[in-house]
C-alpha angles and dihedrals in degrees: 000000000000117000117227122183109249101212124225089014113156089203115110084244103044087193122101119211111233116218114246105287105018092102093052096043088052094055098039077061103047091050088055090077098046147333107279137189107230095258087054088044086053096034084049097050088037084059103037083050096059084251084295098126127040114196104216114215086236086068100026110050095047092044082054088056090056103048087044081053100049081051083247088127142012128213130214138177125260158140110280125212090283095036106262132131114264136158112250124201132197131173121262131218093279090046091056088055101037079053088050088052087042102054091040094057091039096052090050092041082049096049091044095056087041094060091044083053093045089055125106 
């Protein structure tokens, strides 16, 4: 599990545990639309979310080393917005299709608890 702050919470521990594989899958997704440096990967999934989740380097960076290592992404150097060098990553042709299985398997994960929430 990988910890993400969830923002504005009213609860004592303001992080949500992710189940195994969400953070992988956010950020498989993130990388769909363009190559991104890792800031641009948290601030992106900070926005989508409402601000609700914050992505920490400590869970992000290491979760980026293991997609680079499956082959689901590649990472290149570049000049970041403000022109600095930064490491950009974007999917490949496995991670298009890893995304594809993975958001498959969470939308009917997510369909199948909300119907045990929605019984009577």
């Amino acid at each position: 599990m990988f910890p993400v702050e969830a923002i504005g919470s009213t609860m004592p521990d303001p992080r949500i545990d992710l189940p195994q594989g969400t953070l992988d899958l956010l950020i498989l997704r993130t990388l769909a639309l363009e190559p991104q440096h890792g800031w641009a990967i948290s601030e992106r999934i900070h926005q989508v979310s409402s601000q609700a989740l914050f992505v920490q380097q400590g869970s992000l960076y290491p979760a980026l080393h293991r997609l680079e290592r499956k082959g689901w992404i590649k990472a290149r150097w570049g000049a970041s917005e403000n022109n600095r060098r930064a490491k950009f990553y974007e999917l490949t042709r496995l991670g298009h299709k890893q995304l594809e299985r993975e958001e498959n398997a969470w939308r009917k994960l997510a369909a199948a608890v909300a119907q045990i929430l929605e019984t009577t």
